[in-house]
N, C-alpha and C positions, 0 to 999 in steps of 0.2 A: 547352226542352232535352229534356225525358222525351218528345215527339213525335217529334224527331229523331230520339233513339235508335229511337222504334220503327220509324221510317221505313229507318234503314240496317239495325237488326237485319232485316227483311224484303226488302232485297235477297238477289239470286240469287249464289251464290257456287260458284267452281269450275268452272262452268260453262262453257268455251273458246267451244263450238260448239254450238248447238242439237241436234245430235244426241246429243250426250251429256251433256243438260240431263233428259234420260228426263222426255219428256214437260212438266217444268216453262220457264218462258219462262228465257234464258239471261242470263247477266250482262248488264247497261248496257255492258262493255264488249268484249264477244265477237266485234262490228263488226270493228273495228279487230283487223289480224290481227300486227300487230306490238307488241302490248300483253302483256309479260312479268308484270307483277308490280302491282296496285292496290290501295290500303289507304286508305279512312277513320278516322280516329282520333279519338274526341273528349278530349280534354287538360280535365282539371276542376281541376287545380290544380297545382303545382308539387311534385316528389320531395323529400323532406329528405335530403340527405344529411350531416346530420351536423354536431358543432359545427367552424368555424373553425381552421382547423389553426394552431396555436401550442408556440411552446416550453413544456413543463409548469416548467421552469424559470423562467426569466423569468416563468412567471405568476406563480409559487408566491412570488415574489421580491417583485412590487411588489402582493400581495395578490390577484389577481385570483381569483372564489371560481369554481370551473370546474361546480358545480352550480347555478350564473343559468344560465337559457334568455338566451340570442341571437335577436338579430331571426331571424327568416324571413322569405322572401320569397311572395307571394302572388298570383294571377293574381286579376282584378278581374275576369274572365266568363271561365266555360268557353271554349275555341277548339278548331274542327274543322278538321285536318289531314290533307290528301291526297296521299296518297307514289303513283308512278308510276313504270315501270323500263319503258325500248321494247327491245324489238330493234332491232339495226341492220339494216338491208336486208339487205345482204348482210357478209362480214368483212373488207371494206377499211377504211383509217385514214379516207379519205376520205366515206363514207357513217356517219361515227358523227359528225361536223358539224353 
């Protein structure tokens, strides 16, 4: 995992066009000229957002103590995710197909 990282932290970023790479080699994906938008992400565990949303009534009611931790849930290996936005050719309905 920690090679990965350093592998994507040392991609080229920003970079559209070689020309305006100033001298550094240009993104992997600067080719392709319809390519808006590229993101690798690596995901090492899941957000908490918070306990289970419940009545404080009904809790309070059949005892439930609201200071127990609740499961979590937990990713079992990091995952790398790759988001991708094209342009369309051109701005017909037909060429975003």
């Amino acid at each position: 995992m920690h090679a990965l990282r350093k592998r994507l932290d040392k991609l080229p970023t920003a970079a559209a066009k070689p020309a305006s790479a100033g001298g550094k080699s240009p993104s992997p994906f600067a080719r392709n000229t319809r390519n808006h938008f590229a993101r690798f992400v690596i995901i090492d565990d899941i957000a908490y957002n918070g306990r289970t949303a419940s009545d404080t009534l009904v809790s309070a009611a059949v005892g439930t103590v609201l200071t127990d931790a609740q499961p979590q849930d937990h990713l079992h290996c990091p995952f790398l995710l790759f988001a991708a936005d094209f342009d369309a050719a051109s701005g017909s309905d037909a060429s975003r197909l």
